[in-house]
Steps between C-alpha positions, in 0.01 A plus 500: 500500500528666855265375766270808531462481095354156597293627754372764246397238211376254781254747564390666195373160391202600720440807305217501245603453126458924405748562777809233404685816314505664840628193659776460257609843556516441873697241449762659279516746734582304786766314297659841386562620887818455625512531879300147660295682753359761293444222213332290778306775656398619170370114409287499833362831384391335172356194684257759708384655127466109379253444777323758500444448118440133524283445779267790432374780670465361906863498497547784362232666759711299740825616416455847362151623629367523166243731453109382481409430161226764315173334560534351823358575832701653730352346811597163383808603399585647828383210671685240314834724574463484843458128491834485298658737724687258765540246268616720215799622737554165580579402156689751420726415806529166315593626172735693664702222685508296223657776301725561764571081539613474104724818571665307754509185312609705171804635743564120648534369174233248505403303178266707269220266553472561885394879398298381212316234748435783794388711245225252350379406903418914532307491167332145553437619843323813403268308264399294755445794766372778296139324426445552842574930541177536544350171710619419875534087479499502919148434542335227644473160351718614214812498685475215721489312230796645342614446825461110533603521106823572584561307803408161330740651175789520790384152654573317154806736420629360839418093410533483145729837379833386374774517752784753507751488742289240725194775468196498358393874421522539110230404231642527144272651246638456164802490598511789690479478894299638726457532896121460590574618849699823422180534233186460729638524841539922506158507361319312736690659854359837378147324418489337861527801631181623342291181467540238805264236447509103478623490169756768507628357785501131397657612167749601708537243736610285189749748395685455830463183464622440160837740648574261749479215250735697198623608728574867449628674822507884313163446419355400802673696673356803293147353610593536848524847524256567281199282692676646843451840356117451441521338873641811635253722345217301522481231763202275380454147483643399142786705556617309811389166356705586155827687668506114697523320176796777366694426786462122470648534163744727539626257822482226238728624222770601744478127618635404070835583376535793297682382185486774268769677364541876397378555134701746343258851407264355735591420846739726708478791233534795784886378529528445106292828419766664790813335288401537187469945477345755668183531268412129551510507862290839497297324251403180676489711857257704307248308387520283831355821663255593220323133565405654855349814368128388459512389807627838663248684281190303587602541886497875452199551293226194610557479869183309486652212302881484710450096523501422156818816409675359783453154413643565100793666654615276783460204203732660301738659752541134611596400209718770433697449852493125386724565213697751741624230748498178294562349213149561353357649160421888525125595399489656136838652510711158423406288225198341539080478371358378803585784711382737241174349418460468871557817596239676217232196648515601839459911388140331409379422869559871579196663653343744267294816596160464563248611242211728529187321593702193625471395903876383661552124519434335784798519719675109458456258800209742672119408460292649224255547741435837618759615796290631850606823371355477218147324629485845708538728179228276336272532756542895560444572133219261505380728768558809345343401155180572551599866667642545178279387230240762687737819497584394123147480414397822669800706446658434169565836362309637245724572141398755272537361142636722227292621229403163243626267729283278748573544884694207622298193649515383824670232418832689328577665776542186713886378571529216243408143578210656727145515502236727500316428867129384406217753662 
């Protein structure tokens, strides 16, 4: 059985019980191509139709821009697609360089089950993500708590975790292990960036911490330039106080000895990708660069929300140069959960576009109170109300009703949320 038959049946278990002929048929077909690439390329295309079958119809709006369903209200509709929008490009990035990752671990010859594995961290991944297309988990205490959630996770990872290599930075879940930092870290740079307060920030704090103590010098490193990047662009007091503890951290882990070795398919896969052919090098450079895109797209469209686009992208371009000049594990590409599961976490903290009727959160580390500015605007249309109310009264126009209809109150022709001034 070739590998992207496996990758075929692997996911057609997902499909509902009326649609297992189809999924057969895929995977004949997959087993009856010759050439690899176009057998693999043609599995990946059958994992898309799996998931869009399986999960229901938010991925498929996500993936496909399904149309609205008879019966529904377009206004809703609309709305909830231009909450998905960011994110849904972002996940579609991530589907993407996990496809290209298994072509270049199909063209490395890596063992079946490291395609099969990356493969089940996109779908488990998505099930844990796509309850949330519609809901923006970066608000306030929600996400401090997360926040502190994960630090203390890291904290026991780093006392208790079984030790690798004289590091403590795995927690084995069945068997299977997993990287709590690569998971949680991403997630909560891009949610500092957007929500600054004590717990956020002490959350954080204990991730640094719990670095030091692993110790893991990729991953603090990573928080580094992600906490100087909210620094740069935003100067406040948490910033400072949390870029402090990075660097701490960071100083720490270069003080232990790096003991690690290179894993084969997932550290220093640029130079195996390189050796190996010309589609797996264009293959992992390619979805190396595709991780970056939400970040480039959120900068061009939302100038308003550059900290938290700037902040997703420096994370994962510092991960990505991580891998380039050491001996380190290359986000989603190389075989791997963590980095996968990570990566569609941290497309959560995103900012997503404000809704009609709702007022812009309070900018993080400034007073709720009122700016001086804004005291002045208060206090001029507190003047002017009154000036108002009068010409309103005395000079609404009069509307001439049709015939069998009832001229329009007072009261309708006020702006909405307003009320008629009292005589």
């Amino acid at each position: 059985m070739t590998t992207a038959e496996r990758i075929v049946r692997f996911a057609c278990r997902l499909l509902p019980p009326d649609l297992h002929d189809w999924g057969e048929a895929m995977a004949q077909e997959a087993a009856a191509i010759d050439r690899p690439v176009p057998r693999l390329a043609f599995a990946l295309g059958c994992v898309t139709w799996v998931l869009r079958h399986s999960l229901g119809y938010s991925l498929g709006q996500a993936l496909s821009s399904a149309l609205t369903p008879t019966g529904i209200d377009p206004a809703p509709s609309a709305t909830r697609r231009a909450i998905w929008g960011v994110r849904g490009a972002a996940l579609t990035c991530a589907i993407a360089a996990t496809g290209l990752g298994l072509v270049f671990l199909a063209q490395a010859g890596a063992p079946p089950p490291y395609l099969i594995f990356n493969l089940a961290a996109l779908i488990a991944g998505l099930i844990v993500v796509l309850p949330f297309r519609a809901r923006d988990p970066v608000t306030r205490p929600f996400v401090g708590v997360i926040a502190v959630a994960v630090g203390l996770i890291l904290i026991l990872t780093a006392l208790l975790g079984p030790e690798v290599s004289g590091a403590r930075r795995w927690l084995f879940l069945g068997g299977v292990g997993v990287q709590p930092a690569l998971i949680g870290l991403p997630f909560l740079l891009v949610a500092f960036a957007r929500s600054r307060d004590l717990l956020t920030t002490a959350g954080l704090i204990l991730a640094a911490t719990a670095l030091a103590l692993q110790p893991d010098r990729t991953m603090a490193g990573t928080m580094v330039v992600g906490v100087a990047t909210v620094t740069a662009l935003q100067r406040d007091r948490p910033s400072w106080l949390l870029l402090a503890a990075a660097l701490a951290a960071f100083a720490a882990t270069l003080t232990q000895p790096a003991a690690f070795t290179a894993t084969p398919f997932v550290d220093d896969v640029f130079r195996t990708a390189a050796a190996t052919a010309p589609i797996a090098a264009l293959a992992v450079w390619g979805g190396t660069a595709v991780l970056l895109l939400p970040a480039l797209m959120g900068l061009r469209q939302r100038p308003g929300n550059a900290t938290a686009h700037a902040v997703f992208g420096t994370t994962w371009l510092a991960l990505i140069t991580a891998a380039l000049l050491g001996d380190h594990p290359a986000p989603v590409v190389a075989y791997g959960g963590s980095a996968i599961v990570g990566y569609l976490w941290s497309t959560l903290a995103l900012p997503v576009p404000m809704l009609a009727g709702q007022t812009a959160p309070a900018e993080p580390g400034r007073d709720t109170a009122t700016s001086d500015t804004d005291q002045k605007l208060a206090k001029t249309l507190a003047t002017t109300a009154p000036l108002s109310a009068s010409l309103s009264t005395h000079s609404t126009p009069t509307v001439a009703a049709p015939k069998g209809r009832k001229p329009p109150s007072r009261q309708s022709v006020l702006p909405s949320g307003a009320q008629a001034p009292s005589s």
